[in-house]
CHARMM-style PDB file with segment names, atoms N, HN, CA, C and O in Angstrom:
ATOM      1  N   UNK     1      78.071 116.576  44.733  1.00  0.00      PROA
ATOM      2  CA  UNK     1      77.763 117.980  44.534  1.00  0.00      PROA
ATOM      3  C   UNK     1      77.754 118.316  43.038  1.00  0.00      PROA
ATOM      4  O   UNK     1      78.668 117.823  42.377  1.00  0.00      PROA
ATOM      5  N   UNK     2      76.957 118.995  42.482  1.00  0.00      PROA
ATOM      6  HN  UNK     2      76.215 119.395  43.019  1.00  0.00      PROA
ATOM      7  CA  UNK     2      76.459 119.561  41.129  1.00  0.00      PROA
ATOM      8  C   UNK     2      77.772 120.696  40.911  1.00  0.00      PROA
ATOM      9  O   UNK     2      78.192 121.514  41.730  1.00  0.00      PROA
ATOM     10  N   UNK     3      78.255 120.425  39.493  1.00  0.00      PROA
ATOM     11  HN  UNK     3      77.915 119.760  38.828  1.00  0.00      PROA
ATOM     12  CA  UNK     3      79.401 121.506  39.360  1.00  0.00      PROA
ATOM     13  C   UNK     3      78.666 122.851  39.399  1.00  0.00      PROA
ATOM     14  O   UNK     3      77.444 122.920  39.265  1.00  0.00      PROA
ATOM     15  N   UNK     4      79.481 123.952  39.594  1.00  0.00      PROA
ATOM     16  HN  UNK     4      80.474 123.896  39.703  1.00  0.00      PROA
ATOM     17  CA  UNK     4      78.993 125.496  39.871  1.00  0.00      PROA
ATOM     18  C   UNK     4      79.609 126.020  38.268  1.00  0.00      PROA
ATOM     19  O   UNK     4      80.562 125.615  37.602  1.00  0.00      PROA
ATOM     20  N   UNK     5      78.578 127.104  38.022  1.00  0.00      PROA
ATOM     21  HN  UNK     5      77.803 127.433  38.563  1.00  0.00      PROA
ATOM     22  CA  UNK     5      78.394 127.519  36.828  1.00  0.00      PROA
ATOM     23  C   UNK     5      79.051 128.916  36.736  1.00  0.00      PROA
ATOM     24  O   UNK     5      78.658 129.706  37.595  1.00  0.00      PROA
ATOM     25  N   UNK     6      79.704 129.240  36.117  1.00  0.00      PROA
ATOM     26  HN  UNK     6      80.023 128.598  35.419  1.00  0.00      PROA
ATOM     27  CA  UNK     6      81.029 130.126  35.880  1.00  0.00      PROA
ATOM     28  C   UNK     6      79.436 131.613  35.242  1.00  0.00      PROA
ATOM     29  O   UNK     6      78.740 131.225  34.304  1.00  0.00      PROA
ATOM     30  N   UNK     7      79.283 132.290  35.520  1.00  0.00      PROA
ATOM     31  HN  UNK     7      79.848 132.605  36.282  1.00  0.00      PROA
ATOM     32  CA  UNK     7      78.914 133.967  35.537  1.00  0.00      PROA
ATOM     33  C   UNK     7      78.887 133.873  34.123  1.00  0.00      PROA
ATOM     34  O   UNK     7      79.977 133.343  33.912  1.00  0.00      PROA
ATOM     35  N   UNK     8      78.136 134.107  32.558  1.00  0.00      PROA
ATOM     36  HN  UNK     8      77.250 134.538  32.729  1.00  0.00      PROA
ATOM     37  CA  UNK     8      78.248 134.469  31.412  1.00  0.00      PROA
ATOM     38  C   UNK     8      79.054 135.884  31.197  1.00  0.00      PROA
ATOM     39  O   UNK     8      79.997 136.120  30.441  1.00  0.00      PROA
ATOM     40  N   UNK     9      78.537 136.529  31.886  1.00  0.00      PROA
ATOM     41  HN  UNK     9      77.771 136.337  32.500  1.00  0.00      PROA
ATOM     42  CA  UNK     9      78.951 138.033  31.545  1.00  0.00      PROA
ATOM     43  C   UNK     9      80.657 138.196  32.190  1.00  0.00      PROA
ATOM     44  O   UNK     9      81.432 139.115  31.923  1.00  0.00      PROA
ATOM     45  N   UNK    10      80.963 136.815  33.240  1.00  0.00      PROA
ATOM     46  HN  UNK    10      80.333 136.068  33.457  1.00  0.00      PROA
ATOM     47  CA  UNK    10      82.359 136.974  33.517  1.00  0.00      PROA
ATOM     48  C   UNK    10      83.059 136.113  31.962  1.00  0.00      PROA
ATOM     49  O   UNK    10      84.289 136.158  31.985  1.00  0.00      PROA
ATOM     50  N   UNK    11      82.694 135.642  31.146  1.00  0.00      PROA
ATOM     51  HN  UNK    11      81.695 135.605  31.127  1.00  0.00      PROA
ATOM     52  CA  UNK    11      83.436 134.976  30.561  1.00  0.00      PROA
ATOM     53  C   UNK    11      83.272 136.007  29.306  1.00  0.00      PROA
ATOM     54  O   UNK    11      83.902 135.624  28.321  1.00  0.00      PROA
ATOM     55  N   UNK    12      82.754 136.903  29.175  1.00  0.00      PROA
ATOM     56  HN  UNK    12      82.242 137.215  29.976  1.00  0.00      PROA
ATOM     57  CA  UNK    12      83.435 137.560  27.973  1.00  0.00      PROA
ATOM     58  C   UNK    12      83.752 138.747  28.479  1.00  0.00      PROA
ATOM     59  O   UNK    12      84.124 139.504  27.582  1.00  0.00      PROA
ATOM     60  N   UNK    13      83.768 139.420  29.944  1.00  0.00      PROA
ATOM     61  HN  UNK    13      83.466 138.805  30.673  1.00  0.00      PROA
ATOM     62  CA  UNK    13      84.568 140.414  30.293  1.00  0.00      PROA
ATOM     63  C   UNK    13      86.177 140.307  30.678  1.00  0.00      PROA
ATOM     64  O   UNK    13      87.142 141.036  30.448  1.00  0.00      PROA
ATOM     65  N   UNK    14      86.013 139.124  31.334  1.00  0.00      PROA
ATOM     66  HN  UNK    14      85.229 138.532  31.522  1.00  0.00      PROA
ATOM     67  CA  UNK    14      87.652 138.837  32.110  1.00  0.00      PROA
ATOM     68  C   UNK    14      88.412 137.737  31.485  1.00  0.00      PROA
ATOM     69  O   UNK    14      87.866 136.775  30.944  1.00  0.00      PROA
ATOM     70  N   UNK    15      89.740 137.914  31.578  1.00  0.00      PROA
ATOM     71  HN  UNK    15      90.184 138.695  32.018  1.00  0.00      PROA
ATOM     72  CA  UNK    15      90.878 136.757  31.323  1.00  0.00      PROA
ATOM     73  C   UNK    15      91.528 136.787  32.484  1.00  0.00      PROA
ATOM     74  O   UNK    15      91.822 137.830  33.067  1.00  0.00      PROA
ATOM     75  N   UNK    16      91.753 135.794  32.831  1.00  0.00      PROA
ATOM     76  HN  UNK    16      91.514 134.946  32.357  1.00  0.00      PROA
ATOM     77  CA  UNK    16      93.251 135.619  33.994  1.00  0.00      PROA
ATOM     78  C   UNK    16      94.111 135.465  33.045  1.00  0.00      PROA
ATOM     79  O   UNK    16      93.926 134.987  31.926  1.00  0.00      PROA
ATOM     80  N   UNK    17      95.567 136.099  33.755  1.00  0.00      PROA
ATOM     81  HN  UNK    17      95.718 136.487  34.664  1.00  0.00      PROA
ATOM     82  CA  UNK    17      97.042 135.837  33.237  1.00  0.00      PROA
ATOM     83  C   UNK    17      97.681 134.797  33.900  1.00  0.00      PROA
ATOM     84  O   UNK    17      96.943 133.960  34.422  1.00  0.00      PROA
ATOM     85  N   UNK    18      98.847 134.661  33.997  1.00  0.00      PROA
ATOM     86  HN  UNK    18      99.446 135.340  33.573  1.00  0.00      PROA
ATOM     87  CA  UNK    18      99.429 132.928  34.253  1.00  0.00      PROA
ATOM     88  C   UNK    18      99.631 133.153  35.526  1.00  0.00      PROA
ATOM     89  O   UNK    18      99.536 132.161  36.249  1.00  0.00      PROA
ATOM     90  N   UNK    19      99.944 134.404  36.145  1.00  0.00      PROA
ATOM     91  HN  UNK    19     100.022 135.209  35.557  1.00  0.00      PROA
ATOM     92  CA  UNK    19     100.775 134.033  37.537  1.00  0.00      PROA
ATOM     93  C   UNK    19      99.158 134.654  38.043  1.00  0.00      PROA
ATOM     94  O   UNK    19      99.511 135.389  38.966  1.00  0.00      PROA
ATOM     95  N   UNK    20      97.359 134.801  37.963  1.00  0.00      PROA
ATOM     96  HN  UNK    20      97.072 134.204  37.214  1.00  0.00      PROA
ATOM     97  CA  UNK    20      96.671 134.973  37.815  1.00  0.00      PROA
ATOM     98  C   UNK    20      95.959 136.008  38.258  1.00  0.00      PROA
ATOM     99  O   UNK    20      94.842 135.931  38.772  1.00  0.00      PROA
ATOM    100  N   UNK    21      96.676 137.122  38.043  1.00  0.00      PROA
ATOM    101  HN  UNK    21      97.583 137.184  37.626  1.00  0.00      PROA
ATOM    102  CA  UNK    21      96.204 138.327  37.647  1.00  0.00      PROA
ATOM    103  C   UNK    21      95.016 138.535  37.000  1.00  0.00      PROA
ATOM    104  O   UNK    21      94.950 137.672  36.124  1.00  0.00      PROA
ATOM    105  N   UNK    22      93.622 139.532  36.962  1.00  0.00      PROA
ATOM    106  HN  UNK    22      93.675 140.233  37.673  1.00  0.00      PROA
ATOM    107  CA  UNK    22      92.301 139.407  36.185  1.00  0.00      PROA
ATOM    108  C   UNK    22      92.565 140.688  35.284  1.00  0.00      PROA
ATOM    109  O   UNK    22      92.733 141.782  35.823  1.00  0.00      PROA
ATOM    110  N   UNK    23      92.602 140.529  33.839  1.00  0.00      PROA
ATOM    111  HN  UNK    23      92.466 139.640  33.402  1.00  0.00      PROA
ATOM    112  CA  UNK    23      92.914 141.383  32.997  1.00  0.00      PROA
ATOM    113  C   UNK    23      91.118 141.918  32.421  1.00  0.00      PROA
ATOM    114  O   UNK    23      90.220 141.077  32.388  1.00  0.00      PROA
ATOM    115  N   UNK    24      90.903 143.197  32.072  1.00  0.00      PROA
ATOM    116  HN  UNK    24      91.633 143.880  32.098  1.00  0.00      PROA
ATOM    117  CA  UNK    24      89.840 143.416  32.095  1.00  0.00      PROA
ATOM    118  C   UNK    24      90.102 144.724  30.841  1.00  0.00      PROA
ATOM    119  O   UNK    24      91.177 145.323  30.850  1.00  0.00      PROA
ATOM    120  N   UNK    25      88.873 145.122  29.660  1.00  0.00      PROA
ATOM    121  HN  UNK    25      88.000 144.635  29.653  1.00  0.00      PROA
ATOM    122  CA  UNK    25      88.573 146.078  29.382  1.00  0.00      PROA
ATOM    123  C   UNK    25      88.538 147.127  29.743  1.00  0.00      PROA
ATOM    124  O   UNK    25      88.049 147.139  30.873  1.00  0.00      PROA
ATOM    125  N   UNK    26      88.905 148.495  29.262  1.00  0.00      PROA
ATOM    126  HN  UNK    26      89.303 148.485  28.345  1.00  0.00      PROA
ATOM    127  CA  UNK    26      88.928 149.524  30.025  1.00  0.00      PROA
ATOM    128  C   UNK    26      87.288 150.377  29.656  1.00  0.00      PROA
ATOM    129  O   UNK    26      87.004 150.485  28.463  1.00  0.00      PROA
ATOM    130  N   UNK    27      86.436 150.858  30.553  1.00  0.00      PROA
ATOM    131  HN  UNK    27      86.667 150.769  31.522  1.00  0.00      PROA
ATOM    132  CA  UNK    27      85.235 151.258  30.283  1.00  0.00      PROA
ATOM    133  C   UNK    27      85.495 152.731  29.402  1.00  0.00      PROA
ATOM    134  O   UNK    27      86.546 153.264  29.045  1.00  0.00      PROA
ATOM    135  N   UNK    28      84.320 153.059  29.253  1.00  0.00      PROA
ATOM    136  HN  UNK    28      83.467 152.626  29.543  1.00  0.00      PROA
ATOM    137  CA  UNK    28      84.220 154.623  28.283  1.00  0.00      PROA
ATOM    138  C   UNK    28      84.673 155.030  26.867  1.00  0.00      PROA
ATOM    139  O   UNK    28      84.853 156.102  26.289  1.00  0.00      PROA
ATOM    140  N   UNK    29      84.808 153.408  26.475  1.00  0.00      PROA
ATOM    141  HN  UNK    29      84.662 152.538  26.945  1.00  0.00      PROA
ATOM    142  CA  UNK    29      85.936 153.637  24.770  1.00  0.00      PROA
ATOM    143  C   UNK    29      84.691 153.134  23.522  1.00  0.00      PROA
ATOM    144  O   UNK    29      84.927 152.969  22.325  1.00  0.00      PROA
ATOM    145  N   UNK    30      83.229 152.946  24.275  1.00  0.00      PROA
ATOM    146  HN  UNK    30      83.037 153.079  25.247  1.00  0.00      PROA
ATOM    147  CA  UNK    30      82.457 152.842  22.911  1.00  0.00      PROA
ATOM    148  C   UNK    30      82.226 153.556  22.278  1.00  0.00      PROA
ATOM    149  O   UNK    30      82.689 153.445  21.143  1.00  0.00      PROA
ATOM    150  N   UNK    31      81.206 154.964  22.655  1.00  0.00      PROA
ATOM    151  HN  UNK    31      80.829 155.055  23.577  1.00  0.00      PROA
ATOM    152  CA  UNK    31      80.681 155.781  22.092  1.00  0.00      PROA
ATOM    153  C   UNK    31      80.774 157.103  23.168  1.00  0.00      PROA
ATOM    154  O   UNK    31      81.031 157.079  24.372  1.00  0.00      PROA
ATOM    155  N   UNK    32      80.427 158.417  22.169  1.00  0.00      PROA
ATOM    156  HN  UNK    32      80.218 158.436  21.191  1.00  0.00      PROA
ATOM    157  CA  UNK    32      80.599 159.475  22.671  1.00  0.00      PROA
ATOM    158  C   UNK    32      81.943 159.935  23.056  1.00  0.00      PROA
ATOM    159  O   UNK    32      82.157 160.617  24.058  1.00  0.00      PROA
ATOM    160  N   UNK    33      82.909 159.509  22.163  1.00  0.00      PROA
ATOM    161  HN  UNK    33      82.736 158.955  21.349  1.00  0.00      PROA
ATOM    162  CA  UNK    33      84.170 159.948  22.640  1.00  0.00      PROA
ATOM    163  C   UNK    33      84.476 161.405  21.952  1.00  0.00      PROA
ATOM    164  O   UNK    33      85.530 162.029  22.078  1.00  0.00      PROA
ATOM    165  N   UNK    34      83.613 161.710  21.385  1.00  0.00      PROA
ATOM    166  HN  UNK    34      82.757 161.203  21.283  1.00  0.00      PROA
ATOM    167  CA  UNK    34      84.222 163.035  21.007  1.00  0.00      PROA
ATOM    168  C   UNK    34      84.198 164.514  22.195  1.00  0.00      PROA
ATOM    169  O   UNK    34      84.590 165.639  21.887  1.00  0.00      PROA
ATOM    170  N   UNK    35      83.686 164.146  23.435  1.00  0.00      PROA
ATOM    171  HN  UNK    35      83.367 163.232  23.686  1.00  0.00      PROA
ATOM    172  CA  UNK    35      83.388 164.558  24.377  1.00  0.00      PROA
ATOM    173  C   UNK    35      84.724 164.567  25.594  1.00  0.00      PROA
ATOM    174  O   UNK    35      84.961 165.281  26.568  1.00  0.00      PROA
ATOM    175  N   UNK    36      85.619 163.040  24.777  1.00  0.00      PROA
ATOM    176  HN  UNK    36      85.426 162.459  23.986  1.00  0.00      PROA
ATOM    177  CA  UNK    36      86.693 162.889  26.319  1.00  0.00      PROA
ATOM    178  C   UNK    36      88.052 163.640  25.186  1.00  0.00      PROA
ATOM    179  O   UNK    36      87.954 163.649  23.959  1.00  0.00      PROA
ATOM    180  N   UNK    37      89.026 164.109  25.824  1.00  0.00      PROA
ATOM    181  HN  UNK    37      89.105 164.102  26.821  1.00  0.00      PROA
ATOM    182  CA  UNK    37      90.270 164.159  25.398  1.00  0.00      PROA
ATOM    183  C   UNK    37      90.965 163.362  24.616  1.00  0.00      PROA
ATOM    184  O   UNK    37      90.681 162.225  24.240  1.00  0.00      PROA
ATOM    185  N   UNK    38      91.854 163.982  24.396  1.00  0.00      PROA
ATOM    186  HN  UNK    38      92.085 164.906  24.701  1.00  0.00      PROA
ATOM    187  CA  UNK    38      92.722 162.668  23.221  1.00  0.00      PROA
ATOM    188  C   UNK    38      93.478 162.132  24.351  1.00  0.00      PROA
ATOM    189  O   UNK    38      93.768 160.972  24.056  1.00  0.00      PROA
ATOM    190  N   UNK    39      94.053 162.510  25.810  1.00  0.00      PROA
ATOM    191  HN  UNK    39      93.817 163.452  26.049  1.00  0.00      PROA
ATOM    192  CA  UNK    39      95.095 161.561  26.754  1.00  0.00      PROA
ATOM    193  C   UNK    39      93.802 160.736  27.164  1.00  0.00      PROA
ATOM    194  O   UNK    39      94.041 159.580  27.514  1.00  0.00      PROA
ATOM    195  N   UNK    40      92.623 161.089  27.179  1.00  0.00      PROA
ATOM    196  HN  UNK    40      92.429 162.028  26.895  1.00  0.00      PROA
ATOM    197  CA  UNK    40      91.873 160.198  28.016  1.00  0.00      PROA
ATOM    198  C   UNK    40      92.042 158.881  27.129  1.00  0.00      PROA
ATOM    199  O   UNK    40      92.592 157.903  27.635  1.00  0.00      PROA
ATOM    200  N   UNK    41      91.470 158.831  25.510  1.00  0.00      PROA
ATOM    201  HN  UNK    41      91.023 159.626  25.099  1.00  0.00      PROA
ATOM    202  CA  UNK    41      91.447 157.812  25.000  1.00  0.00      PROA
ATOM    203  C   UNK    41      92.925 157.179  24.939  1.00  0.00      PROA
ATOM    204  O   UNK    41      93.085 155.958  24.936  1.00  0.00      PROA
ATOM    205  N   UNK    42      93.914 158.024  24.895  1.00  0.00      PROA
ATOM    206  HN  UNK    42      93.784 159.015  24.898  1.00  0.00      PROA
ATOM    207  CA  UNK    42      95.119 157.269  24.603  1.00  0.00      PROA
ATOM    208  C   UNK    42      95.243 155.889  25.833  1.00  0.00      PROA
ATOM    209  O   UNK    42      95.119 154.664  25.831  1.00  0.00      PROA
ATOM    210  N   UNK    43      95.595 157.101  26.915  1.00  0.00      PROA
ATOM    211  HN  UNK    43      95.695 158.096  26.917  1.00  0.00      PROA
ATOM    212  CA  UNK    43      95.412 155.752  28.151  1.00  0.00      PROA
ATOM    213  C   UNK    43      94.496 155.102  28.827  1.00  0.00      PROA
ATOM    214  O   UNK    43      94.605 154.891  30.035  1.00  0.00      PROA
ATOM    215  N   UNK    44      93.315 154.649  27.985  1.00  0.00      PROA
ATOM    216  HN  UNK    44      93.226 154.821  27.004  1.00  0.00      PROA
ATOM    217  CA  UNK    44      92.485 153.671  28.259  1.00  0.00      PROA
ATOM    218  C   UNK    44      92.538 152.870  27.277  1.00  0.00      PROA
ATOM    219  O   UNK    44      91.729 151.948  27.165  1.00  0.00      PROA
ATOM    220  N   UNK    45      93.735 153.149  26.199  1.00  0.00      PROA
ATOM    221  HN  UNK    45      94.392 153.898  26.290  1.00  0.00      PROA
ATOM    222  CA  UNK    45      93.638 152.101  25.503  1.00  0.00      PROA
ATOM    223  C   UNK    45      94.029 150.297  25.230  1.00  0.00      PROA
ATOM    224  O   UNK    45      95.232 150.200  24.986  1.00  0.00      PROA
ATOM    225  N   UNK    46      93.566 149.394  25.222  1.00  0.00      PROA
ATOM    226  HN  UNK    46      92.589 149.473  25.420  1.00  0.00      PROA
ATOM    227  CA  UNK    46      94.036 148.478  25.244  1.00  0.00      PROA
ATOM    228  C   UNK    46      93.131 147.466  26.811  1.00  0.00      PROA
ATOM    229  O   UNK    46      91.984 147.721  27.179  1.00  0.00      PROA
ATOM    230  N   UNK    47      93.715 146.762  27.227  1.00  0.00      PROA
ATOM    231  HN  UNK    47      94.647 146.555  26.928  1.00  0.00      PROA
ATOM    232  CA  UNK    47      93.321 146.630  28.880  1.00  0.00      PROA
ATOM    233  C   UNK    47      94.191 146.826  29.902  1.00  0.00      PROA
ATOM    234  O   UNK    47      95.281 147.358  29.696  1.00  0.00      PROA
ATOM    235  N   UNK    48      93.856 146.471  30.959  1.00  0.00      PROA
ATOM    236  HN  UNK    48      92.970 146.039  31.127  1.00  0.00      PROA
ATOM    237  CA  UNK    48      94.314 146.801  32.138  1.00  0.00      PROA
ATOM    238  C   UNK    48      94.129 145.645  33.158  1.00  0.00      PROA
ATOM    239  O   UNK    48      93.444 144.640  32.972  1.00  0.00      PROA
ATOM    240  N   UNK    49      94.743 145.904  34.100  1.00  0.00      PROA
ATOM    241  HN  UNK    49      95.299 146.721  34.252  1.00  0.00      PROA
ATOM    242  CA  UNK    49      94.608 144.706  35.458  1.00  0.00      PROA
ATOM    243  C   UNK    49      93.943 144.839  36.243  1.00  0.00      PROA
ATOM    244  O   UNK    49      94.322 145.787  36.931  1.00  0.00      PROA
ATOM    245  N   UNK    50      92.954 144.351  36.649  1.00  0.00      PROA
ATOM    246  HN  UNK    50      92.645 143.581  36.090  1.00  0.00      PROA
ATOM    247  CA  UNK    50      91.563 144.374  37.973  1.00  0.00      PROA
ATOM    248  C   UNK    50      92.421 144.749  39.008  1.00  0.00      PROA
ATOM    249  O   UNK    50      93.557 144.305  39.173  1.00  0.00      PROA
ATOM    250  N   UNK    51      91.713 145.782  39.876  1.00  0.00      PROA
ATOM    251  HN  UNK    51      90.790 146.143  39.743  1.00  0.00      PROA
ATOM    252  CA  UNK    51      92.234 145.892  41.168  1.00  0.00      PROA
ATOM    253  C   UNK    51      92.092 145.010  42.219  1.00  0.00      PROA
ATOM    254  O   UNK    51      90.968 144.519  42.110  1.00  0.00      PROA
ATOM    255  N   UNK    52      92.852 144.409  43.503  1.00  0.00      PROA
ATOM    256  HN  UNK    52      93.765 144.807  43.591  1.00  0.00      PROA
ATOM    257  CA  UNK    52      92.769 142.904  43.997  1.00  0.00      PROA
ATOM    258  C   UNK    52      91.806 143.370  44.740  1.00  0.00      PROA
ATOM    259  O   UNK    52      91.369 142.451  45.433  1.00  0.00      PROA
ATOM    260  N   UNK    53      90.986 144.854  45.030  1.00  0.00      PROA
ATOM    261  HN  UNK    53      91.340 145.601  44.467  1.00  0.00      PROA
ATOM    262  CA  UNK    53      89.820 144.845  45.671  1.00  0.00      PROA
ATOM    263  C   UNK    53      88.566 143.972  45.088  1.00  0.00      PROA
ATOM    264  O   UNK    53      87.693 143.443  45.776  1.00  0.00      PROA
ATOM    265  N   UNK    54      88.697 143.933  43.379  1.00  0.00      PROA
ATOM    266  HN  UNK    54      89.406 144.363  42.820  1.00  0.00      PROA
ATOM    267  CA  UNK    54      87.671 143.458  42.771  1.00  0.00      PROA
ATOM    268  C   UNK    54      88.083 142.132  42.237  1.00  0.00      PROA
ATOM    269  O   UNK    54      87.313 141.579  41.452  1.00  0.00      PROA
ATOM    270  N   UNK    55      89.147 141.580  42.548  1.00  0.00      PROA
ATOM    271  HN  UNK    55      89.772 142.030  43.186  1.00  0.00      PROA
ATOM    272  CA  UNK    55      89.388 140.521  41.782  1.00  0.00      PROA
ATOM    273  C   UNK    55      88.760 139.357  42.637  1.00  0.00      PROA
ATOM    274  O   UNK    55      88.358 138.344  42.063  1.00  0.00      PROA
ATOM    275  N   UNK    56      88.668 139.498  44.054  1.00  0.00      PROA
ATOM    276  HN  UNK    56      88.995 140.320  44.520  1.00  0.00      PROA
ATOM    277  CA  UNK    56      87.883 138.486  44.892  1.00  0.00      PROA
ATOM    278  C   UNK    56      86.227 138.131  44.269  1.00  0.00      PROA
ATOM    279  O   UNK    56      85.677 137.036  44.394  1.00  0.00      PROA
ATOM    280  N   UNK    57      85.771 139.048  43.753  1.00  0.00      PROA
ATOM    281  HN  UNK    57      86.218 139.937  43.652  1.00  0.00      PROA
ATOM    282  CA  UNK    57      84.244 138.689  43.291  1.00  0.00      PROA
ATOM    283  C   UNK    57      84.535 138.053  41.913  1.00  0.00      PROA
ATOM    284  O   UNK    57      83.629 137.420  41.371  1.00  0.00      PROA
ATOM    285  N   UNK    58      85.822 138.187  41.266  1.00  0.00      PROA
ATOM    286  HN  UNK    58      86.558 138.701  41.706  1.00  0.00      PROA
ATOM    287  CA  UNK    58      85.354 137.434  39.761  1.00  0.00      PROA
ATOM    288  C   UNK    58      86.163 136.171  40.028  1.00  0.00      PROA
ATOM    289  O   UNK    58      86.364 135.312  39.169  1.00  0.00      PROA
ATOM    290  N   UNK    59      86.580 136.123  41.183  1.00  0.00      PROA
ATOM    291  HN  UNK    59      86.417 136.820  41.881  1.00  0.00      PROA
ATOM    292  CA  UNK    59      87.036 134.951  41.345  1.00  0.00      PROA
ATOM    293  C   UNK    59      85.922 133.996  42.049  1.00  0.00      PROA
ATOM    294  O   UNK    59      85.853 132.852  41.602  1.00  0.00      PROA
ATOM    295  N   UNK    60      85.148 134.313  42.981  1.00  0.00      PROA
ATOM    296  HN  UNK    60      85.204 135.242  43.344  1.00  0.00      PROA
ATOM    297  CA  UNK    60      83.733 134.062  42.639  1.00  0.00      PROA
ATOM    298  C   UNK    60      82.804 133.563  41.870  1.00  0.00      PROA
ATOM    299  O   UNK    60      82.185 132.524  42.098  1.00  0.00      PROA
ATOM    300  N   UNK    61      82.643 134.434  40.730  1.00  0.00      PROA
ATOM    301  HN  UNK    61      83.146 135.278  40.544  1.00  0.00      PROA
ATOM    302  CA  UNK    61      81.636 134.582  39.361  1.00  0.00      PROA
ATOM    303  C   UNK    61      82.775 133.535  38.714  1.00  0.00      PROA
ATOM    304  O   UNK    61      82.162 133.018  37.780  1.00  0.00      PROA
ATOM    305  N   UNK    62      84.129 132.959  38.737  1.00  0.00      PROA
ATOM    306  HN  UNK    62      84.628 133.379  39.496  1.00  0.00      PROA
ATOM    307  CA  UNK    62      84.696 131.987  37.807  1.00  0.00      PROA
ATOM    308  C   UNK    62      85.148 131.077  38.901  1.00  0.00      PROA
ATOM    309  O   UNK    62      86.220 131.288  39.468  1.00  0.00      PROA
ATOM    310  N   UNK    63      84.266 129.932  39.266  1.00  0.00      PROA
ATOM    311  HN  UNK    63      83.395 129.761  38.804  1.00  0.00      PROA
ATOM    312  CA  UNK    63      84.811 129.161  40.338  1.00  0.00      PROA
ATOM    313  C   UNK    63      86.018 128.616  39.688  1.00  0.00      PROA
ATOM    314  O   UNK    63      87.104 128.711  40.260  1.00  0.00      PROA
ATOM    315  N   UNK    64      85.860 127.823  38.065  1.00  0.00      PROA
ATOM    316  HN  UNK    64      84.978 127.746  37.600  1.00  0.00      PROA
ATOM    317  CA  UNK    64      87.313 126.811  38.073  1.00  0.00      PROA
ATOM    318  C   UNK    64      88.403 127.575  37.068  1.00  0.00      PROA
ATOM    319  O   UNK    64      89.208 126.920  36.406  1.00  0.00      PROA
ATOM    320  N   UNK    65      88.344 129.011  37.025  1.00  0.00      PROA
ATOM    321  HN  UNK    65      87.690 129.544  37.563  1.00  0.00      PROA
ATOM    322  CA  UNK    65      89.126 129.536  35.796  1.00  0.00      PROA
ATOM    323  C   UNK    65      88.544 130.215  34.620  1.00  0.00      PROA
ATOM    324  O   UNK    65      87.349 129.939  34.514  1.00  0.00      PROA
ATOM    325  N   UNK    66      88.886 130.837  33.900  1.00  0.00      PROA
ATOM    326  HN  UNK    66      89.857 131.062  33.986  1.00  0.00      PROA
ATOM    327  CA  UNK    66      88.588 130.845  32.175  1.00  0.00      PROA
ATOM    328  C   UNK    66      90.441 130.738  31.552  1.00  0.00      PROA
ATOM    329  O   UNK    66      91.555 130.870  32.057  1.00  0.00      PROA
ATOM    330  N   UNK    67      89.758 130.368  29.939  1.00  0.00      PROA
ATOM    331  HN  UNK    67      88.853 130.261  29.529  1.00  0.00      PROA
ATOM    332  CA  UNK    67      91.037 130.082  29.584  1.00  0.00      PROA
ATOM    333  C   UNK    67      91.222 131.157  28.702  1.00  0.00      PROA
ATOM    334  OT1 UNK    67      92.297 131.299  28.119  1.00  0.00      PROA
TER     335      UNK     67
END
């Protein structure tokens, strides 16, 4: 069998953590922020943890991992 090819757009959106949790960007922090609040930007700042509703598809889109 031909190895399976890991998603491009999953390898510079997602990281797994060790016990493998999918750590992800938080959306709405490029442009046009002068429009959201200052709590909005505060707490989207940094990343966050995929919900395990969505973590089944990037586990998917990354058959053997990213590092």
């Amino acid at each position: 069998m031909p190895k399976l090819k890991t998603k491009s757009g999953v390898k510079k959106r997602f990281k797994f953590t060790a016990s493998g949790k999918v750590k992800h960007g938080v959306a709405g922090k490029r442009h046009r922020l002068i429009s959201h609040n200052a709590k909005y930007i505060r707490q989207n700042r940094g990343t966050s943890v995929l919900s395990e509703a969505d973590v089944a598809h990037v586990r998917l889109w990354a058959p053997y991992g990213l590092k």
